[in-house]
C-alpha positions in Angstrom: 27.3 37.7 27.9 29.5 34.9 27.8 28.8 31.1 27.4 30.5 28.0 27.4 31.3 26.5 24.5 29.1 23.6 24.5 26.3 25.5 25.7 23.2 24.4 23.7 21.4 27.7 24.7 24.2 30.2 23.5 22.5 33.2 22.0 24.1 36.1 20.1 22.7 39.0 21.8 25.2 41.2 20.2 24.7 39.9 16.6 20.8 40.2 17.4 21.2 44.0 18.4 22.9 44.5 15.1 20.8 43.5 12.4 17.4 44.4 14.6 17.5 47.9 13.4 18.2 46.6 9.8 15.3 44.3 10.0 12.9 47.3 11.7 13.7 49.2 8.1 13.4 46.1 6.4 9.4 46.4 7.4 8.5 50.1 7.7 6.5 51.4 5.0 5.0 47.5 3.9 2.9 46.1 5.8 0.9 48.7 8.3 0.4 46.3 10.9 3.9 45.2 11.4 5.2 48.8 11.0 2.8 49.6 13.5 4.5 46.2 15.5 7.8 47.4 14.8 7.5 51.1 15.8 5.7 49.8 19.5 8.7 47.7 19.4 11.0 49.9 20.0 9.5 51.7 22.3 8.0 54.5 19.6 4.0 54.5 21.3 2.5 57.7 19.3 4.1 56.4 16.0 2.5 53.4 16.4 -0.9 54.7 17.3 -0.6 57.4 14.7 0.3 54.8 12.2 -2.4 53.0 13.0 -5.5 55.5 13.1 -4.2 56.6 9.5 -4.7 53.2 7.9 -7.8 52.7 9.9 -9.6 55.7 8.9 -8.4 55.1 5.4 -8.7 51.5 4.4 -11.3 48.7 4.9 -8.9 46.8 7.4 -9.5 43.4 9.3 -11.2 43.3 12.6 -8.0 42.0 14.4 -6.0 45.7 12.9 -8.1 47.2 15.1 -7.4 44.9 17.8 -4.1 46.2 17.5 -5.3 49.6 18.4 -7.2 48.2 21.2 -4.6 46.9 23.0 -2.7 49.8 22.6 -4.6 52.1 24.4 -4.9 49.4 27.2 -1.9 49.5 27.6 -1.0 53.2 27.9 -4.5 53.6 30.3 -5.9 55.5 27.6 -9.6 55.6 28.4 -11.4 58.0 26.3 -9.1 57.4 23.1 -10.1 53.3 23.7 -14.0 54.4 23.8 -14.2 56.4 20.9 -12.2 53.5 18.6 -14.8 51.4 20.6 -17.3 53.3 19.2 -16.2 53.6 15.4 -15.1 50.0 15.5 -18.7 48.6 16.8 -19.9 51.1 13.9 -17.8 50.0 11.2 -18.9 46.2 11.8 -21.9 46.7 13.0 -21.6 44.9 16.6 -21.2 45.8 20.2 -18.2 48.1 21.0 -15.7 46.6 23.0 -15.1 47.3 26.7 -12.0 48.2 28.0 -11.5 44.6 29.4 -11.7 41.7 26.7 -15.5 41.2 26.1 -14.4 37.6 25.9 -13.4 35.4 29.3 -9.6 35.0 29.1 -7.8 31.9 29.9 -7.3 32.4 33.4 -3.5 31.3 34.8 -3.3 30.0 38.5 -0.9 31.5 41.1 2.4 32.9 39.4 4.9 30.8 39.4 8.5 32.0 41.7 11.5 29.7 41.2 14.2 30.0 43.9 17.5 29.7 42.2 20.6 27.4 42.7 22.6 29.2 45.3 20.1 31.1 47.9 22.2 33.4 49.1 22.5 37.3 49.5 23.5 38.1 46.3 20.0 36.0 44.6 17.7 37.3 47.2 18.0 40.8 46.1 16.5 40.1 42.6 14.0 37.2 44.1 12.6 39.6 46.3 11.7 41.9 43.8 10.2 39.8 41.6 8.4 38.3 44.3 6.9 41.4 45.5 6.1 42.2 42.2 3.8 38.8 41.4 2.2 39.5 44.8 0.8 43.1 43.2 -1.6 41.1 41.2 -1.8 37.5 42.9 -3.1 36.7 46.1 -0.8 33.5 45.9 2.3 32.3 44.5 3.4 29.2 43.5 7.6 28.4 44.5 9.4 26.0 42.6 12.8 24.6 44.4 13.7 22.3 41.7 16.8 24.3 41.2 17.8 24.8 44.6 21.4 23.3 45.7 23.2 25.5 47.9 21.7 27.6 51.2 23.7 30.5 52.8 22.6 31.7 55.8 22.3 34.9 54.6 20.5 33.8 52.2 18.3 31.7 54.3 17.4 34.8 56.3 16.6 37.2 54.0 14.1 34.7 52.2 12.2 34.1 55.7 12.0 38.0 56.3 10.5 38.1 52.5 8.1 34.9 53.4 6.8 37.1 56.7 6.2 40.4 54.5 4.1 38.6 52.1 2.5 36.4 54.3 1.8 39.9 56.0 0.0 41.1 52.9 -2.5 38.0 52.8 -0.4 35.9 50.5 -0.8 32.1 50.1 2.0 29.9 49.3 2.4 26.5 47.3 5.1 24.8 46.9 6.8 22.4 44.5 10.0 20.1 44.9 10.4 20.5 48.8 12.3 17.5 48.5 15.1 18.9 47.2 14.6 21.9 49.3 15.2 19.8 52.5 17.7 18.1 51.7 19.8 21.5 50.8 18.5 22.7 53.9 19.8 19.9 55.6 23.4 20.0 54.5 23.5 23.6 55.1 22.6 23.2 58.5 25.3 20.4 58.9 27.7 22.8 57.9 26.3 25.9 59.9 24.6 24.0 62.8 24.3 27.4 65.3 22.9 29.5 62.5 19.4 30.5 64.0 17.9 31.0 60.3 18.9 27.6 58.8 16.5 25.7 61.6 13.8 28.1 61.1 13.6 27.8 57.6 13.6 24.0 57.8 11.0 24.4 60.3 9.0 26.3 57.5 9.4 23.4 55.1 9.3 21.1 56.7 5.9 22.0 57.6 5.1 22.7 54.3 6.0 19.0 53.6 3.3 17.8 55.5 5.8 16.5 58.0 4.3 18.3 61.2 6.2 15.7 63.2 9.5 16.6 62.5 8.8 20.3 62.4 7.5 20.1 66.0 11.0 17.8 66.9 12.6 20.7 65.2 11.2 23.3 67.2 11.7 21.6 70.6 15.7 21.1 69.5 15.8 25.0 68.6 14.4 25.7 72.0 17.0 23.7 73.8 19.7 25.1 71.7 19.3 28.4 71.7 16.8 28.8 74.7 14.3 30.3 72.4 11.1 29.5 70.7 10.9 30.6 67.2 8.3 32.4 65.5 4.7 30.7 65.5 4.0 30.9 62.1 6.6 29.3 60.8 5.2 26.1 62.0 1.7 27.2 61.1 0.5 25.2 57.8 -2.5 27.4 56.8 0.3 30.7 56.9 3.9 28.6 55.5 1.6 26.5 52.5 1.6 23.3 51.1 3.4 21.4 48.6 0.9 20.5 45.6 1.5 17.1 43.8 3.2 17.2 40.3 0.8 17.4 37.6 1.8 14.5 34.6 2.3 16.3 31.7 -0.4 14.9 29.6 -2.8 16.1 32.1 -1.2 19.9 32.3 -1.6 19.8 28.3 -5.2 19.5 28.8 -5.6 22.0 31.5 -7.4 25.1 30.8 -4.1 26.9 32.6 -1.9 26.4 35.0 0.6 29.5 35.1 3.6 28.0 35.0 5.7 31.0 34.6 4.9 35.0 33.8 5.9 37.3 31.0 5.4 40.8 32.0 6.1 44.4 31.6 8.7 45.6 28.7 11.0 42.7 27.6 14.0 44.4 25.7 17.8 43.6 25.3 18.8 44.5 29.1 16.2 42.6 30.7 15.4 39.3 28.3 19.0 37.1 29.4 16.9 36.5 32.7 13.7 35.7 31.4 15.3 33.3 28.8 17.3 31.7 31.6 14.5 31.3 33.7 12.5 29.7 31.1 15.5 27.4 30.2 15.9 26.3 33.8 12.1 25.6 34.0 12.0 23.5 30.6 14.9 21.6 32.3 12.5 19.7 33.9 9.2 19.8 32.2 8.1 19.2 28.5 5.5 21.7 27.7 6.3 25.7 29.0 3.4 27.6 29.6 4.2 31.1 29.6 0.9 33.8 30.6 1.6 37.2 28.8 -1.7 38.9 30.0 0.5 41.6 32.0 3.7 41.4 28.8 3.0 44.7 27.5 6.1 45.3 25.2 8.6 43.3 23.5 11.9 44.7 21.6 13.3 42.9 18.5 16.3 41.8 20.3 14.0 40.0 23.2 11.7 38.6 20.6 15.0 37.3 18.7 16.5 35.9 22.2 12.7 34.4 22.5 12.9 32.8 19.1 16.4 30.9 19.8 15.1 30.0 23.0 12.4 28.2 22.0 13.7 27.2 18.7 16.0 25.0 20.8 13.3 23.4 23.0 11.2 22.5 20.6 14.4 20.7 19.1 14.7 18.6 22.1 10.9 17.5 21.6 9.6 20.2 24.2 6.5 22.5 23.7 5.7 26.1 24.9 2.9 27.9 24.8 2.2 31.8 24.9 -1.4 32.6 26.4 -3.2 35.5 26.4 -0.3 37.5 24.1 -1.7 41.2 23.3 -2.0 41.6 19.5 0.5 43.9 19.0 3.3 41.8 20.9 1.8 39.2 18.4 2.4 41.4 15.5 6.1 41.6 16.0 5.8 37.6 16.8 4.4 37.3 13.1 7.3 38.9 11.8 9.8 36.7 13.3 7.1 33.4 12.7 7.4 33.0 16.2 4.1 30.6 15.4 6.7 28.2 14.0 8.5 27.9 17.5 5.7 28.0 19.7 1.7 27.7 19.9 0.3 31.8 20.4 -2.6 32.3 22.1 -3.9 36.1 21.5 -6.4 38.4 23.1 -9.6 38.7 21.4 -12.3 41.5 21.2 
């Protein structure tokens, strides 16, 4: 990946990938824990488990070790091996066994967080559709962010309505944040494109969003006269298109029991992490405390925990501060290692 050369945010991925095996050998066979962390890491599951189990049945280890253990087996969907640790856990400490969901509430995140990049065209869609689609698997709402949003193409333009009408198809609520600047791209793309049917439309959606019903219905009377059609009749439908929501102030947001700002999920390794970190950077860009969810992160490489580090590292030096909620215990494991805890407040899963 290449950077410019006064880019604040210029990680060496390359450099990372070389010394991450080095530091992986650097911790098997010392602490069990973070050899379990490292082998999970890398993608090694039964290693990890096995690990585990040994210095379990053998040793007089912590409570949170067999956390570890726990959310393991969540993660691989592995009832019956969960129930029986359940069982020998709630026998070893004498307590309840835990149930396969956290017996304690989690902090619960509101809608996922979607932000629509700089340039909306073809290209971007592909990935924001995806991801998109993805959140809507486990939200019944989203939350779309168009702070970074400069340029429309009409492509662009309508292939992000066509995704708006599948998801509103599958029940799901929007909110929206920075329609300001969302308009006013809008509108300069529609300057420059003025007979481009999806442009209008997708002002019409916003501007309803906006709250401004009176120039969305002035909107929709000037598309009917131009191009002697009336367009779609949700797009100017509030309850179906969303609202924007007013900016939290950050002091406020600190307090909040969650907000779920943006969402760490699946396996984060060295092919996928560049995003993530960008996307966070972009986010931070205009907020001072980064609240990433990490109920539905079930992996973490060394090299994305590395690029995680950096990233973070450098917000904090500009006086910014993120928080990880809901981290499984054996993501955190591997967090210990690197003393991700100095770079960022963790917020685990508990039992």
């Amino acid at each position: 990946m290449e950077h410019e050369p006064d880019d604040p945010f210029a990680f060496e991925e390359d450099a990372l990938a070389a010394t991450a095996l080095a530091v992986e050998d650097l911790f098997l066979g010392r602490d069990p824990v973070q050899e379990v962390a490292m082998y999970w890491a890398r993608g090694d599951e039964e290693a990890a488990i096995a690990t585990l189990e040994r210095f379990l049945a053998d040793n007089a280890a912590s409570k949170e070790a067999w956390w570890v253990l726990f959310d393991m087996l969540r993660a691989r969907g592995e009832r019956r091996r969960f129930e029986e640790a359940a069982l020998a856990y709630a026998l070893r400490f004498d307590c309840s066994p835990p149930a396969l969901a956290p017996a304690e509430e989690r902090i619960q995140a509101g809608p996922p967080l979607l932000l629509l990049p700089e340039r909306l065209d073809a290209a971007a869609m592909s990935s924001l559709q995806d991801k998109a689609l993805r959140l809507a698997k486990v939200s019944g709402s989203l939350r779309l962010d168009a702070s970074r949003l400069r340029l429309i193409e009409p492509a662009g333009a309508a292939l992000f309505l066509a995704l708006m009408k599948k998801l509103i198809d599958k029940g799901v609520r929007f909110q929206w944040r920075r329609l300001d600047l969302a308009l006013s791209a809008i509108e300069r793309a529609r300057s420059a494109a003025a007979d481009d049917r999806a442009l209008w439309e997708l002002e019409i959606v916003w501007r309803t969003a906006a709250g401004q019903l009176d120039r969305a219905e002035a909107l929709v009377l000037a598309f009917a006269e131009t191009f002697e059609a009336i367009p779609p009749v949700w797009m100017s439908e509030p309850e179906r298109v969303g609202c924007e929501t007013a900016t939290q102030p950050e002091a406020e947001r600190e307090s909040a029991p969650a907000c779920g700002d943006l969402v760490l999920e699946g396996d984060l390794d060295e092919r996928s992490i560049g995003e993530v970190v960008q996307e966070i950077l972009a986010f931070a860009r205009d907020h001072d405390l980064i609240v990433l969810d990490c109920d539905a992160l079930r992996r973490v490489d060394f090299v994305a925990a590395g690029m995680l580090y950096n990233a973070f590292a450098a917000l904090k030096g500009q006086g910014k501060q993120v928080i990880l909620r809901n981290v499984s215990q054996v993501v955190n494991a591997l967090f210990q290692v690197l003393s991700m805890e100095q770079v960022a407040t963790i917020q685990t899963k508990t039992y």
